[in-house]
N, C-alpha and C positions, 0 to 999 in steps of 0.2 A: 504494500500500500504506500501509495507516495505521501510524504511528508505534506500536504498543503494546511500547513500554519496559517499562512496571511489568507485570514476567511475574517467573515465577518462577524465582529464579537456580539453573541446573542443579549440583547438586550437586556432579557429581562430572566434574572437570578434569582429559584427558589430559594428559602432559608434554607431549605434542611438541605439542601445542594453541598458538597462540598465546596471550597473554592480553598483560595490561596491566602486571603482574609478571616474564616471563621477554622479552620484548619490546616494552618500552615506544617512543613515537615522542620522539627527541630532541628537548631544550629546548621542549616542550609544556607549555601553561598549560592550563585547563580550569575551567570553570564546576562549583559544589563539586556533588559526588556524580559525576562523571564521569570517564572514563578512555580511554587510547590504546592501540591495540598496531598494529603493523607487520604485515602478512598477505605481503607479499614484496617487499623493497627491496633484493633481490640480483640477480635475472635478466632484472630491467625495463629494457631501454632508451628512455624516456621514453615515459609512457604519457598520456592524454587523457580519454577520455570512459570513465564505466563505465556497464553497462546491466545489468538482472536479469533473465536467461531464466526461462520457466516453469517449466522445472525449479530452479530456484532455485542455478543456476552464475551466475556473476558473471564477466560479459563484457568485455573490454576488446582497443582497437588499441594494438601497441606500434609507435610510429611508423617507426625507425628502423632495423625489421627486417623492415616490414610484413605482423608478424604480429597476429591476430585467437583472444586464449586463452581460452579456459572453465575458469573457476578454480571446485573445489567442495571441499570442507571435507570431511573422513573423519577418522576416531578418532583415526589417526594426524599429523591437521596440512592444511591445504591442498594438492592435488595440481593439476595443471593440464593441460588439454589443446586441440593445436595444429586450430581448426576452418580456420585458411586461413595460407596467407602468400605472399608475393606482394612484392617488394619494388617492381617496376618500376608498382605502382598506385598508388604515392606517398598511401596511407592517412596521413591526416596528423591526426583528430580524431573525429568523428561515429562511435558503432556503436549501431545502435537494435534494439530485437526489435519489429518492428508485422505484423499479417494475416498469420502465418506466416511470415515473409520476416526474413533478418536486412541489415540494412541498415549503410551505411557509404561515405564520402566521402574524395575528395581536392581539392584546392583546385577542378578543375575537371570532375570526374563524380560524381555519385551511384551508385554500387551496390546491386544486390541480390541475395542467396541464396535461394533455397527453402528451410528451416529449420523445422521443427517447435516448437527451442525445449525438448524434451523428453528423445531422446536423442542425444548427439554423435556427430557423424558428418565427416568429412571434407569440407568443402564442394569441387565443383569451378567452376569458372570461374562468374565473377559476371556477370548481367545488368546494362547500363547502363539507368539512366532517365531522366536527365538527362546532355547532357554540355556542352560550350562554353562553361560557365560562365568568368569572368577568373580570372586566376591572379593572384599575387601581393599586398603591402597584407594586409590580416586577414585569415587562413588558415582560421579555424575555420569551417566549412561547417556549423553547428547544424543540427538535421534535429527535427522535427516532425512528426504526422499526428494529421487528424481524421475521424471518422464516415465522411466522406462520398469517401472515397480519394482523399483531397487530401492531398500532404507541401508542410510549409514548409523553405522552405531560408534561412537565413543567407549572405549574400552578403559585407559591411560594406565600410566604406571602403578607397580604394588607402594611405594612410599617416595619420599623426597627423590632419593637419587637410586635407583634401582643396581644393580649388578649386572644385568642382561636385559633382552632387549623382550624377551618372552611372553610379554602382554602388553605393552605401551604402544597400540594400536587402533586404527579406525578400521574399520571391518565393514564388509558390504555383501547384502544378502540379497535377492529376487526372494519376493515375496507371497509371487501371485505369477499365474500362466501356466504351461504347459509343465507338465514335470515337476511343477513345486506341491511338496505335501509341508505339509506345518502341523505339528511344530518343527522347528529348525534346530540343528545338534550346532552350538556354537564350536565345536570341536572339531566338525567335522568339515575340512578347507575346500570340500567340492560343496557345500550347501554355502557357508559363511567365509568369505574367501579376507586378505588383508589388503585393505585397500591403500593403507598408508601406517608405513613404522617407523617408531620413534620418536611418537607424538606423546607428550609425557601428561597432560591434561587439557584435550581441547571440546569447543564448542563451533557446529560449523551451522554455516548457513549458505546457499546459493545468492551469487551476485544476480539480481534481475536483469541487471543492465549487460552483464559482458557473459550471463552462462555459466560462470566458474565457480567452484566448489570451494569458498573461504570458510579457516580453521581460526581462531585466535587459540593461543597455547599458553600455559603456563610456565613458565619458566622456574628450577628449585630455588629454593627459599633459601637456600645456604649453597656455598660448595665449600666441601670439606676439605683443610690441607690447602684449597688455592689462596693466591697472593692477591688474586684482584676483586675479592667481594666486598663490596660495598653498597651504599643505595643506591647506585646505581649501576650493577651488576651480577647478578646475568640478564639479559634481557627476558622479555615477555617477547611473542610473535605473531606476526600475523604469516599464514602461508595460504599458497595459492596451490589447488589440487588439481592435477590432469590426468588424464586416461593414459598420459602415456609416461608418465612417472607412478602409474597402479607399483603396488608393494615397495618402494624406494625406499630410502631410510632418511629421517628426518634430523638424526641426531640424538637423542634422547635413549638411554645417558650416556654416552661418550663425548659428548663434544655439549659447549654450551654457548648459548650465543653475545658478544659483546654487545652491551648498552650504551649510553650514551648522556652528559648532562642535560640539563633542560634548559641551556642555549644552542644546543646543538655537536658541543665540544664534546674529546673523548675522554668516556668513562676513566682509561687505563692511561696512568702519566707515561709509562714506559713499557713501550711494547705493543702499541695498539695496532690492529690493524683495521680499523674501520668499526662502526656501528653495524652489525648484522654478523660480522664476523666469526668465524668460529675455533673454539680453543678447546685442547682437551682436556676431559674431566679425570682421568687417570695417567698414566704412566705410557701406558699401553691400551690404544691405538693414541698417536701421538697428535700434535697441531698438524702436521703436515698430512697426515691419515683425515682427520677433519675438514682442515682447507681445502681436499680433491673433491670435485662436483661430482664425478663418479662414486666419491663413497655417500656423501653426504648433500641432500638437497638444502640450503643456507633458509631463513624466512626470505618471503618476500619484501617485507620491510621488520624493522624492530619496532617492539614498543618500548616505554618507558618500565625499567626495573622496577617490580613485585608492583606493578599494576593490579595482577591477577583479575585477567577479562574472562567471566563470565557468558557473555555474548556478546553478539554482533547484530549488526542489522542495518538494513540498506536504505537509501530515500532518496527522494529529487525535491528540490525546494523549487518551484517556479522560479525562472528567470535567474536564479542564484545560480543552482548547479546542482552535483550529486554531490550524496556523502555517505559514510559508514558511520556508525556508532559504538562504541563498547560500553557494556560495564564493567568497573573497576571494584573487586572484591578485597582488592589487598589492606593491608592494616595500614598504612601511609598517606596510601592515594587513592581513596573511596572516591565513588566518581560516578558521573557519566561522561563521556569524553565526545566530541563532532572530529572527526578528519575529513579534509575536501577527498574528492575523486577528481578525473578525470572527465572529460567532456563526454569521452566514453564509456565512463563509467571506471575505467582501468587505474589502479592505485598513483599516486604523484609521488615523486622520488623524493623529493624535499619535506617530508615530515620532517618535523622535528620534536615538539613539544603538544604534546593532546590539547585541544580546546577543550576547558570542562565549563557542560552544560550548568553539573550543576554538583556542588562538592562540597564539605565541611565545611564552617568558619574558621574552626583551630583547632588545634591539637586532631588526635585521634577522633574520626565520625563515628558515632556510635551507630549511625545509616550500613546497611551495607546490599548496596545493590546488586541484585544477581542475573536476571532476565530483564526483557522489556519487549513492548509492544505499541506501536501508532494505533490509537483507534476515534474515533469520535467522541467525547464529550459533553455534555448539556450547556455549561456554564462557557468553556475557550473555544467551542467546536472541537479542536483536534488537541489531543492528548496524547504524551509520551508517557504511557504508563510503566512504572517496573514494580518488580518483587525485591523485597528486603527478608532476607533471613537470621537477621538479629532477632534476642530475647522478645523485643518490642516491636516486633516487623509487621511484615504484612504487604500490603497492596499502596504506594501511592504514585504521584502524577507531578508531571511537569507540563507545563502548558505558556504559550507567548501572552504575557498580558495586552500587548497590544495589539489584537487582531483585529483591528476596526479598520474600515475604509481608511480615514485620516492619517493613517499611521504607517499606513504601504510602505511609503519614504524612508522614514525612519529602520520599519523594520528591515531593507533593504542593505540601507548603510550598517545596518547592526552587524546584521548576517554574512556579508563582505568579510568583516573586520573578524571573522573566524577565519578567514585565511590569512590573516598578517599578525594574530596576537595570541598570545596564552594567557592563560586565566588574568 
């Protein structure tokens, strides 16, 4: 769905409506023209991923009740209702809406519902499609699908820095057609094949604009014994997925990727070889085993060290241009971040520093964004909603306060100045 912010601001604002005024989100900074409100940080017990049904309800799993809510917005304020719950299926992240089917994950089975997407209805028992998958190590089971009834699945490493390379993988399965019986044996490499190794935590999404299959990765939290950690090192990544780099190795964990400060300068005083660059994590395979393209495919671009992005997600602002988004999970740099794109859509080589939407005032945020989703709103029109999995989380929103006729202008020059400024 394309970003179109600059709409026209509804005039007339129920009380019990949320807004940015009667429920703002605490200690929230913000890129100027924008604003927060809270859509429900009372009856959430840690929530994950959000998804946008057809009908335009706003989906999420509350983990640790494993319930699956359809939240939609009425004159009177947000109301919600229960499509599944289940606790004993250890839902723990992933809910997707794809070919009719509402979809959703725990550390080691895939699900799925019959779901139209249009009206709620009670779901009963979930088909499996996958199941065998390992347990434990990075839980988030990111789920993807393309064209061709193929879903990706997020695997990621067993902890920080792994020892081998044995499950730190996106995996890709046909789900449906000739020849496919389900459930799927994740073990089994002619059913669930590996579609990309080396990926130590990622979340993917398809670029609308250019087709391609983008991952944001996590990069460890430490490297043990190295010289160069610091805050800003090792990077976070973004990588670009192709058909004809199917099972390559990403790196992870042999090699780790250089960061970089946030004017642009290098992370590493001595020895740097670039932002993106790669260095080895052990003794054996060395930098120079790293640095060969043959062994190792580098990120497309770096992020900003222990970012820790969450998701992604793609838009067009009228007349502005394209752009990606992340959120930032990390403990430093809680976040939602804008990077420009390309005209056609294809990443621009001169990042440097995230635009953040919308980020702390000080110290550590006690926010921590996980997912998000554009969808319609009552009060801004259009909403950047996300998922907070803090103690005190939940569901809330970022919205342009100024989406009125008069303000086109304004919000023009705003949106501009996300490609020449950091926070």
């Amino acid at each position: 769905m394309k970003f179109f912010i600059v709409a026209v601001l509804i005039a007339v604002a129920f009380a019990q409506l949320p807004d940015c005024d009667n429920s703002p989100i605490p200690n929230a900074k913000y890129f100027p023209g924008f604003c927060g409100f809270n859509v429900d940080t009372s009856r959430l017990n840690r929530t994950r991923q959000i998804e946008l049904s057809p009908n335009g309800d706003l989906i999420v799993v509350e983990v640790n009740t494993g319930t699956i809510w359809a939240y939609f917005e009425t004159e009177g304020g947000f109301q919600r209702f229960a499509l599944f719950s289940d606790l004993s299926l250890k839902l723990n992240h992933a809910v997707r809406w794809f070919g009719n089917y509402l979809w959703a994950s725990s550390m080691t089975t895939v699900y799925r519902w019959p779901y139209n997407g249009k009206t709620r209805v009670v779901l009963g028992a979930p088909q499996v499609v996958i199941n065998g998958m390992p347990s434990g190590g990075h839980f988030s089971r990111g789920l993807e699908f393309d064209d061709k009834q193929r879903i990706y699945v997020n695997i990621g490493g067993g902890s920080n820095i792994d020892t081998n390379t044995s499950r730190a993988y996106v995996v890709r399965a046909k789900y449906s057609g000739g020849g496919v019986t389900l459930p799927l044996d994740y073990s089994n490499r002619a059913q669930v094949e590996v579609f990309a190794n080396g990926t130590r935590n990622i979340n993917m999404r398809f670029n609308p604009f250019t087709g391609d299959l983008w991952g944001v990765d996590n990069g460890p939290s430490f490297l043990p014994g190295g010289n160069f950690f610091n805050d800003n090192n090792p990077a976070d990544e973004v990588h670009i997925f192709s058909e004809a780099n199917k099972g390559k190795f990403y790196g992870f964990p042999y090699c780790w990727s250089e960061g970089y400060l946030e004017d642009g300068s290098p992370s590493i005083l001595n020895g740097s070889t670039g932002a993106g660059s790669q260095h080895a994590q052990f003794a054996s395979p060395d930098d120079a085993w790293c640095r060969n393209p043959k062994n190792v495919i580098r990120p497309a671009f770096p992020l900003r060290s222990h970012e820790a992005p969450l998701d992604i997600i793609f838009t067009e602002i009228p007349v502005i241009g394209k752009f990606f988004l992340t959120t930032s999970h990390g403990v430093g740099n809680r976040s939602i971040s804008v990077f420009p794109l390309e005209k056609d859509g294809s990443p621009r080589q001169d990042l440097v520093a995230p635009k953040r939407l919308i980020y702390g005032d000080q110290g550590i945020w006690a926010v921590t964004p996980v997912s998000m989703v554009i969808a319609p709103c009552r009060v801004y029109h259009t909403c950047l909603f996300f998922t907070d999995d803090s103690v005190n989380g939940g569901i809330r929103a970022v919205a342009y306060t100024a989406a009125h006729e008069r303000y086109r202008n304004l919000y023009s020059r705003d949106v501009q100045n996300f490609l020449n400024e950091s926070k």
